[in-house]
N, C-alpha and C positions, 0 to 999 in steps of 0.2 A: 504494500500500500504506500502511495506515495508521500510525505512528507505533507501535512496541510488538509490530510483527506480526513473527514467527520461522517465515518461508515455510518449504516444504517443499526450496528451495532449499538452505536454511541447515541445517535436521533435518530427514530421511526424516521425522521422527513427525511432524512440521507444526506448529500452535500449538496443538493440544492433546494431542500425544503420541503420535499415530496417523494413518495416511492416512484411516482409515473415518469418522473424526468433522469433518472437512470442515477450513476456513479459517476466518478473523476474517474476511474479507472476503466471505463467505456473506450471501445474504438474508434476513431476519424468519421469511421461509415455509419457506424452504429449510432450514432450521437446526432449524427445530418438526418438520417433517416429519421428516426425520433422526433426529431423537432420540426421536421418538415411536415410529417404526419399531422403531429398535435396542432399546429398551428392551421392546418384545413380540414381538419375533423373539431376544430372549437367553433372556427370562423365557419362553419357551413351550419353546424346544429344553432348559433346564435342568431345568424341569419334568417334562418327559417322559423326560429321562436319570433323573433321580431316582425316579421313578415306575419303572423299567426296572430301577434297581440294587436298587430296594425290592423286585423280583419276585424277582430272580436269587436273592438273596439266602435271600429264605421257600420258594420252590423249591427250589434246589440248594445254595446256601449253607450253609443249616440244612434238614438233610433231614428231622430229626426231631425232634417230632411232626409228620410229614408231614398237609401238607393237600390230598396227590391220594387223598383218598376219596371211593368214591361216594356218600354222605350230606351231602360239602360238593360233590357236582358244580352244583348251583345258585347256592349262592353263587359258587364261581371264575363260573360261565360267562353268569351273566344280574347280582346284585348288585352284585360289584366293577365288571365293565364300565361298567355304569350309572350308577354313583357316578365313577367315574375321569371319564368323558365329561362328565356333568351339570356334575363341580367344575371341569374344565378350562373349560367353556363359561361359567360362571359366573363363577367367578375370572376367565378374559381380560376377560368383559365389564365388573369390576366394576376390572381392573387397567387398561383403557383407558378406562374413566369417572372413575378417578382422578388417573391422566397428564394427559388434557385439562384435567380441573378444574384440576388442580397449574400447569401451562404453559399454560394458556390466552394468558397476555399474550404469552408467545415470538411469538406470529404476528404480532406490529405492531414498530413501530420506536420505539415507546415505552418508556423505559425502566420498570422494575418498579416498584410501592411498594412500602415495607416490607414490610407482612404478603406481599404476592406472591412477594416475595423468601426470605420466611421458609418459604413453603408450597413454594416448588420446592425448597429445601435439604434439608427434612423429608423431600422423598418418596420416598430411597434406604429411609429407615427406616418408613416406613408400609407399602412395598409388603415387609420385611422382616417386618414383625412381622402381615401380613395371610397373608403364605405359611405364619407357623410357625402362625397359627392354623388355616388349612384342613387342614394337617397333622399336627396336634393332635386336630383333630375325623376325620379318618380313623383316626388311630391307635385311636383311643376307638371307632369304629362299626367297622370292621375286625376289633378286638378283640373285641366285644361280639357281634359274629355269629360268629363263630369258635370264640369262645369257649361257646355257646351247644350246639357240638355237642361239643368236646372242653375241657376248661379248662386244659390244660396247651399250648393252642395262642395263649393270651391274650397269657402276656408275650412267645412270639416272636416275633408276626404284629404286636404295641403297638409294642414297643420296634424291631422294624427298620425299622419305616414313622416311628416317631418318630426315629430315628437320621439315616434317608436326609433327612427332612424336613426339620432343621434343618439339612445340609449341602444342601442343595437351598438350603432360605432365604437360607443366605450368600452361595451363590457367585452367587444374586440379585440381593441386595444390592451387591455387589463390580462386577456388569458393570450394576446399573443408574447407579452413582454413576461409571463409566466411561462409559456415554452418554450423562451427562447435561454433560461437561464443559465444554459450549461456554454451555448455560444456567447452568452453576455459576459459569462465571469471570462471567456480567455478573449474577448476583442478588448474589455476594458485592461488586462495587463497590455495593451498595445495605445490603448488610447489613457490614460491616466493620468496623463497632463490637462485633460480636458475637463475643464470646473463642471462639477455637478449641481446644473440648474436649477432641476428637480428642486421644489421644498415638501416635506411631509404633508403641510398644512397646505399648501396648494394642489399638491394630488388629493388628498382628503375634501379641500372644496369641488375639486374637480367632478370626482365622484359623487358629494352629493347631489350637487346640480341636478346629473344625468338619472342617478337613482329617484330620488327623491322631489328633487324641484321642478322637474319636467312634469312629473303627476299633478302637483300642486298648480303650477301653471296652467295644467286642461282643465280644473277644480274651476279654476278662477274663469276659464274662458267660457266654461260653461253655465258661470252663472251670469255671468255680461253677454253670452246669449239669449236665458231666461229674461234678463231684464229688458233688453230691447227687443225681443221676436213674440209678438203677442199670441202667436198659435203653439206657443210651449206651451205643455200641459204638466201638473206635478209631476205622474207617474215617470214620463220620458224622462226629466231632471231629476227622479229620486232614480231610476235605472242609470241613467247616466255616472251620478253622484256615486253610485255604489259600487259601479264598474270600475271607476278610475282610481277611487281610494285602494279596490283591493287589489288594480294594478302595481300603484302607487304603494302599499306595503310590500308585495312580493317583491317591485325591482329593489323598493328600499332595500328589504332584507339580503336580498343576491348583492348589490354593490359593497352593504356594510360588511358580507362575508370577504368579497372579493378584498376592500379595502383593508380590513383585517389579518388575513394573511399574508398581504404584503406587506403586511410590517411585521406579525408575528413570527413568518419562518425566518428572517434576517438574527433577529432577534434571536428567539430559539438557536439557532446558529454557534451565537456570540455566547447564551448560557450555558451552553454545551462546552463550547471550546472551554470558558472557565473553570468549571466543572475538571474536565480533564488536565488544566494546569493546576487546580489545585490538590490535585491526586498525584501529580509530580511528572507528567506527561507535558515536558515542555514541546516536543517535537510537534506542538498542535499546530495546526494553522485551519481556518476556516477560508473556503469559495466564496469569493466577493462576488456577488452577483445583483446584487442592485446599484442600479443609478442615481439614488438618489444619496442624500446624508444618510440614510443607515447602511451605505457602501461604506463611505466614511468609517462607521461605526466596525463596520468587517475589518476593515484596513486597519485602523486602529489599536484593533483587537491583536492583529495578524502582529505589529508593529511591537506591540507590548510582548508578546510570546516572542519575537526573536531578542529583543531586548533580555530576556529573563533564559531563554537558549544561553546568548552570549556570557550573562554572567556566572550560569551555571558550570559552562563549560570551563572560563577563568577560574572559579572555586574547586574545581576539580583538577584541573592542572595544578592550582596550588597545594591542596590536598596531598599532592603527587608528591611535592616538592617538597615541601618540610611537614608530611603528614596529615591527618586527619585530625589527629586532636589537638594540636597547636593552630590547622586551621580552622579547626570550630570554635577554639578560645577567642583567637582573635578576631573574625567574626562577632562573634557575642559580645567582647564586648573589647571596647579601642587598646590597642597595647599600648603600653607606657618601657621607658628602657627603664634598667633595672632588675632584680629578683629577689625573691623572698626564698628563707631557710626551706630545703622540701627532705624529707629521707627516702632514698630511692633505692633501686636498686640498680647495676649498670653492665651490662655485657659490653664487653668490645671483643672484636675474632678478625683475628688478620691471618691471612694468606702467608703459605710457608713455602720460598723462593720463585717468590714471583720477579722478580729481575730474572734468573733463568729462563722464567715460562716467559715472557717479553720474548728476551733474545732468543730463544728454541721455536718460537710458532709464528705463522703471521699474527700482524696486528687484528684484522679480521676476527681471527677465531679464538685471539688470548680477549676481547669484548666478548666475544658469546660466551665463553667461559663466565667470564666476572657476573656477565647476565644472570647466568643459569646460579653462579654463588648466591649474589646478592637478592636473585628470587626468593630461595631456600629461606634466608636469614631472614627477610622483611614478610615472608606468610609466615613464621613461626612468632616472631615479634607481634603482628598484627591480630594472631589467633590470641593470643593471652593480654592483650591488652596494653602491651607494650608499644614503643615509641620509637622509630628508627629516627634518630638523629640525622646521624652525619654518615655520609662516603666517603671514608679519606682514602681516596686512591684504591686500594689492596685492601682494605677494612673497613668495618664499622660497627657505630656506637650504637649502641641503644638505651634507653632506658626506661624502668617499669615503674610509675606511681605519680609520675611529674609528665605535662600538664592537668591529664587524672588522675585522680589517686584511685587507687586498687587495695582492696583490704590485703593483700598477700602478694606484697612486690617481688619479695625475696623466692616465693618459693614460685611468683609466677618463670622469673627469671632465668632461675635454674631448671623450669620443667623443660621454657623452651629453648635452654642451653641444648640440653639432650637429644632433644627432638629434633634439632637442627643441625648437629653434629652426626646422629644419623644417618639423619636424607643426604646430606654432602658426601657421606662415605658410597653412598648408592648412585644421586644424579649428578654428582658433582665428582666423579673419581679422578681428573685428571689432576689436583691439588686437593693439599692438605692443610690446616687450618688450628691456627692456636686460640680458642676462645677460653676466655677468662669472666667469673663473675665476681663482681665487690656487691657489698651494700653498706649506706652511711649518709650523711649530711651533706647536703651540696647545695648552692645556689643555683637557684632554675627563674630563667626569665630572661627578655629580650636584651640584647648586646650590640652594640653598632653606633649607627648618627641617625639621628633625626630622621632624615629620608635614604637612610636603609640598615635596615637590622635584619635580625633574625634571631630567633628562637633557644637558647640553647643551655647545657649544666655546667657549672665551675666547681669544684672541688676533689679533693684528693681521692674520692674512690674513683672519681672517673679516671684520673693518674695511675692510681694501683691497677686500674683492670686492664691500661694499655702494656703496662710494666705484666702483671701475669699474663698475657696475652703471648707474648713475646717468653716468657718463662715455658709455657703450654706447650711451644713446639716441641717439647722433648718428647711427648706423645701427643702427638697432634690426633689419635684418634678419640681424645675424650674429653669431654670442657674439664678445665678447673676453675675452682669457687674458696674464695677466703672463708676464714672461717665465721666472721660477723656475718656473712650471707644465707651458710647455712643454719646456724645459731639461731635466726633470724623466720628462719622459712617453717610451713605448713610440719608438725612431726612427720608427716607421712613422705613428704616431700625428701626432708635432712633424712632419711633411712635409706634415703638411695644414693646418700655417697661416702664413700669415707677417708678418713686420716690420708693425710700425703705430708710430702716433707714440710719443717720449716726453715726458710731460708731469708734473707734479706734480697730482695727484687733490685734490679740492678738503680739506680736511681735513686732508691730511697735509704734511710736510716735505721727503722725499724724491720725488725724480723718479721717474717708473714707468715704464717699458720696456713696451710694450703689442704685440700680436701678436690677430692679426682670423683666424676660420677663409677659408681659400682655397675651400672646397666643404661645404656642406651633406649629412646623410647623408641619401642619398636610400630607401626602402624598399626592405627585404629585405637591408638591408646591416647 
């Protein structure tokens, strides 16, 4: 799934607000085809409901000046048919030669040029303002033969067929700029410099007008026909009255739906992507598919989610870099230079003759070595809790309780001394390794200038553990641990190692008590 895509998984409505308008992940033909479809199977059934409420309407609606005479029985039964059929036949074919022209590029995996981009945006409003003319031009011929037998038949038979027509043309408009949304979201990545006109509250008046103010309007015509046509009788004006209100509610309710969901699936959209970043799924992005300000509000959204990618990815490399738990300290909350007393415990394990493995191998493969070392040391560190410090070259530091504390430093230290002395005798066999454990008092906290520190322990067990470290090589197959380390650690833990010499470590003053593990941890322990 591509990057940005809000399966149907995540919203019933899918990535563009509905199951009927497909996936992101659709093919070039798949996606033409589709919306070519929708777009003459909406505009043919809305045409013919418009055409239907235009009948009901000069029929029964408005009964009078009735046009069931027999002097217009030609025009009802051979003219309008005629004209209805020829415009239907004409308009599809002139609305499917426009669609192709408009989306012709949909069918390849190229994306749009401008103008292509510009001509698929337009075509909600060509095929909008082509309907109100064919509409326009029936009202006008309609009228004009109608009128030719009675003249008081002009403005009813104009004006309801121009009423129904421009509420036809909209809710055209309305579901063609709804099927086209899968072409909408990839022409607007091509046109996106181009200000979005659109305002909510103007599409919103827009629609009412057509829904609801065009019924209110025949309300009103009809009773400023009652008042000046003295052969109106109640019943005709209460028929009337009753027909157009509960036109006037149904289309209301059709535009308020219509209006509705174009604001709702964007929206929805936007709730969803949140939803999924706030689950930790920044890789969201949501299909900008409207042209209006709640594209905006896509964009937006889409805009904040790479923002929150990018810092995440920053915190993760950091992470990488001096750790997880010195990077969530400083995160939480601002470092300050300086450090406070901590009692830690501290491994350090250096590599035993790596100046020969240098000069013996390429450079190439004495890095993959180090790799495959410093893997071993940093999963066995990171499984107990521990802290890898530092890579110095050939070694590194670690340490257990600072900048978390852990109730059992010492004996975490030494378990995963074992554990990782181990796997190196196993994945790591082409070097051998002196790891040494202290535990004691150190200062831990950041070290540097102003604008750049880092992280890190001072005191002499981290000294002693480089000093036994360097002691260890005499059997590099097994840590050894001062004796305050194990003193220090879980009972269960200090039984698995014991007595070693005591000697004074080269460097220091004092004699060191030294303790070798009894048994390596073998897997699964």
């Amino acid at each position: 799934m591509p990057r940005g895509q809000l399966s149907g998984d995540d919203d019933d409505g899918g990535d563009y607000g509905s199951p009927l308008l497909g996936t992101r992940t659709d093919g070039a033909r798949q996606r033409r085809t589709r919306t070519v479809a929708l777009i003459a199977v909406t505009s043919s059934i809305a045409t013919l409901l418009g055409g239907g409420f235009a009948a009901m309407l000069i029929v029964v609606g408005i009964p009078e000046p009735s046009v069931q005479r027999p002097e217009l029985r030609a025009i009802n039964t051979v003219v309008v048919p005629s004209y209805i059929a020829a415009g239907l036949v004409l308009g599809h074919l002139y609305t499917f030669w426009l669609v192709n022209r408009s989306l012709r590029w949909t069918g390849g995996d190229e994306p749009p040029t401008e103008q292509e981009a510009a001509g698929a945006l337009a075509l909600p409003r060509r095929l909008y303002w082509f309907e109100v003319a064919a509409w326009v031009c029936a009202a006008i011929l309609f009228g004009s033969l109608y009128g030719r037998v009675d003249a008081n038949l002009v403005p009813k038979v104009s004006l309801v067929v121009l009423g129904a027509g421009l509420m036809t043309s909209g809710v055209v408009r309305v579901l063609t700029e709804f099927s086209m949304r899968p072409v909408t979201a990839i022409a607007l990545q091509v046109a996106q410099h181009e200000p979005r006109h659109q305002s909510l509250q103007a599409r919103s008046l827009r629609l009412w007008l057509v829904g609801s103010g065009l019924p209110y309007l025949g309300v009103l015509t009809v009773a400023l026909f009652a008042l000046f046509e003295p052969a109106a009788t109640v019943r005709g004006i209460a028929v009337s009255m009753c027909v157009l209100a509960a036109g006037g509610f149904f289309s209301g309710m059709v535009f308020n739906l219509l209006s509705s969901s174009r604001v709702s699936a964007p929206v929805k959209s936007v709730t969803t992507g949140m939803r999924r970043v706030s689950e930790g799924r920044y890789d969201t992005e949501v299909v900008v598919y409207d042209g209006t300000s709640l594209g905006d509000l896509q964009s937006g959204f889409n805009a904040m989610a790479a923002g929150l990618r990018e810092r995440e990815r920053v915190r993760d490399l950091y992470a990488r870099q001096v750790g997880e738990q010195v990077a969530r300290a400083t995160i939480e909350r601002d470092p300050e230079l300086g450090g406070v007393e901590q009692t830690v415990a501290v491994i350090f394990i250096d590599l035993v003759g790596s100046t020969a493995l240098a000069a013996e191998r390429p450079a190439v493969e004495v890095v993959e070595i180090l790799n495959r070392f410093c893997g071993v040391v940093v999963a066995e560190v990171n499984s107990r809790g521990g802290l890898v410090n530092k890579f110095e070259g050939d070694a590194v530091l670690a340490i257990f309780g600072a900048p978390a504390p852990l109730t059992d430093p010492s004996g975490a230290a030494l378990a995963a001394a074992r554990a990782m002395m181990r796997r190196l005798g196993v994945e790591v066999p082409e070097v051998r390794a002196g790891c040494g454990v202290t535990f004691g008092t150190v200062v831990a906290g950041y070290v540097g200038a102003a604008d750049r520190f880092e992280y890190t322990v001072i005191g002499d067990p981290v000294n002693e553990a480089a000093r036994l470290s360097t002691y260890a090589k005499v059997d590099p197959t097994v840590p050894w641990a001062t004796a305050p380390a194990v003193d220090a650690a879980d009972p269960d833990e200090a039984r698995r190692w014991r007595p070693g010499p005591v000697d004074v470590l080269r460097g220091r003053i004092r004699s060191t008590r030294m303790y070798t593990a009894v048994e390596l941890i073998r897997p699964g322990r």
